[in-house]
TORMARVO-418256 format. One record per residue (C-alpha): x, y, z. Coordinates in steps of 0.5 Angstrom, whole numbers, plus 500, padded with zeros to 3 digits. Each point is the difference from the previous one (the first is absolute). Example, Ala and Ser with C-alpha at 12.3 -4.5 7.8 and 13.67 -1.06 7.14 Angstrom:
525491516 502507498 
//
This chain:
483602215 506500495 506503501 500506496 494501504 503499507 506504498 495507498 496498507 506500504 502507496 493503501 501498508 507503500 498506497 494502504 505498506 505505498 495506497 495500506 505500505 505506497 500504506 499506494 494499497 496495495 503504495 506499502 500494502 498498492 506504496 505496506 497493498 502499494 504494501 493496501 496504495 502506496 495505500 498507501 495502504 496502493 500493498 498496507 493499498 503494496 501497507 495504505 494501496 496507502 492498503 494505500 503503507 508500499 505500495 506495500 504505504 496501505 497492501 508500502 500505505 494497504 506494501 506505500 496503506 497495503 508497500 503506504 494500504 500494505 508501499 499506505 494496503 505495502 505505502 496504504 499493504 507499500 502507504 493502503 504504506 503504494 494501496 496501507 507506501 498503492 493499500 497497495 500504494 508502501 502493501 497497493 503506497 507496504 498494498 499502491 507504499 502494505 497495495 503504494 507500502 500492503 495496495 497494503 505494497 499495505 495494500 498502507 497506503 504499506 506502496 497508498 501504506 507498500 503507498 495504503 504501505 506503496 495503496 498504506 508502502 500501492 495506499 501504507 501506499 507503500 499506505 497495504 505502507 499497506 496493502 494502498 493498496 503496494 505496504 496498505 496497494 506497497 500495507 493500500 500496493 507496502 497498506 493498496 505496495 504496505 492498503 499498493 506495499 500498506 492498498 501497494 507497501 503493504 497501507 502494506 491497500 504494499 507500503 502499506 503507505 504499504 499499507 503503507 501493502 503498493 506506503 499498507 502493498 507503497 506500505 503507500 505498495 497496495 495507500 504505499 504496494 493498496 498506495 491502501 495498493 496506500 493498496 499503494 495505501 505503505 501507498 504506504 499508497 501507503 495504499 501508502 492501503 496494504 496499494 497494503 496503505 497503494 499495495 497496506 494506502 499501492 499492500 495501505 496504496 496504504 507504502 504506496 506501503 504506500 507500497 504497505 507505502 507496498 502495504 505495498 496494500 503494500 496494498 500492499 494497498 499492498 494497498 496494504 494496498 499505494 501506504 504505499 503502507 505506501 504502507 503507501 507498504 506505502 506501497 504495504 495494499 500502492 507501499 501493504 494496496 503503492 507498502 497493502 496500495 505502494 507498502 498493498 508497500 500503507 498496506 496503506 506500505 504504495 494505499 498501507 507501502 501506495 493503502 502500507 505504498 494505499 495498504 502497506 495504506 495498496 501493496 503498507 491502503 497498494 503495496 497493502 493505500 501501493 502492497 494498505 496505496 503499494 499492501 492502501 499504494 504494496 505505497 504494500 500493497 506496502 507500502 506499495 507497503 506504497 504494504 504496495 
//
């Protein structure tokens, strides 16, 4: 193969990317191509031709259709509890104008329902009022795309956590003046109903949950041996964990004095229940000096 031939074999593959992919339509697709190969749809059975059943626009639209079919069959993987919550008929029309206003540009697939979330928030209707059917969607997906990323992301199969005895080894002072690792598929979101409890029971697949009532529902949820797992906690617990987990310059003593200002009663009952949890769910993967 020279390399004028490489060049039009580069140019053809582009073009047929760019025109089967068009979130408007093969016909579209062509006449937004033209840096590639400038044609009008007319002209396009130079470089599709016409067979007895189909002509050249319609062998495109067999591709172009196929494209956006399996990108909602992978949606529909991605977010099962939505699509179990819409049905499937209302999900992929969802998922098409999704499709449409956020093309698929990454090389994988992990990357499509990123925004479907937004997309969610984006299209709910204005007049929707209180907490209501389209907001419990919106954390439905939230909740479906932090499983994903936690999934598809850097988990601790091969990390060490860090253990009750490695605390319990630490005088008090050299404790409380060390700052928490979290794992990096830690992850910490409010949600406004117990979303979790529906997904769960849509994942089981002979349950179909009602619409649960709105319940503040605070959630933190890691991945351990390749499983996603996630806890529901109070409001102490959580705002304790996010300030260890964020306040990354800032050492235990000092989170936990702050926070005792708030929560005293309860961190005073709880607190060495949650780090003997938070130990045994590996929420943490070691502990940093902030000594100099």
């Amino acid at each position: 193969m020279n390399e004028q031939t490489s060049r039009s074999l580069q140019s053809l593959q582009t073009w047929l990317q760019s025109v089967i992919t068009h979130p408007n339509g093969v016909s579209a697709g062509i006449l937004g191509a033209q840096d590639h190969i400038t044609l009008t749809p007319e002209e396009i059975e130079s470089v599709v031709p016409a067979s007895s059943q189909l002509d050249s626009i319609s062998k495109i639209e067999v591709y172009g259709n196929a494209y956006y079919a399996r990108l909602i069959e992978c949606l529909g993987e991605e977010f099962p509890a939505v699509k179990h919550a819409l049905g499937a008929d209302t999900f992929d029309s969802f998922a098409f104008s999704y499709l449409h206003q956020f093309s698929s540009t990454s090389y994988t697939l992990s990357d499509l329902g990123r925004q479907f979330p937004s997309f969610l928030e984006q299209t709910k209707p204005s007049d929707a009022g209180e907490l209501g059917w389209a907001d419990f969607l919106i954390d439905l997906a939230r909740l479906e795309w932090h499983y994903s990323e936690i999934f598809n992301g850097p988990g601790t199969e091969k990390i060490e956590a860090l253990t009750s005895e490695n605390l319990q080894s630490l005088t008090p002072e050299q404790f409380t003046m060390c700052r928490l690792v979290p794992a990096p598929c830690l992850r910490l979101d409010e949600f406004r109903f117990p979303i979790h409890e529906y997904a769960t029971a849509v994942r089981k697949k002979h349950e179909s949950p009602p619409l649960p009532a709105p319940t503040l529902t605070r959630l933190v949820m890691t991945r351990r041996q390749y499983v996603v797992r996630r806890v529901a906690v109070s409001e102490a617990e959580y705002c304790i964990l996010q300030e260890l987990v964020n306040c990354t310059d800032e050492s235990i003593g000092s989170i936990l004095d702050r926070a005792a200002e708030h929560w005293g009663n309860e961190m005073q009952e709880h607190l060495q229940e949650w780090f003997e949890r938070w130990a045994a769910a590996g929420y943490f993967v070691g502990l940093e000096s902030l000594t100099r």
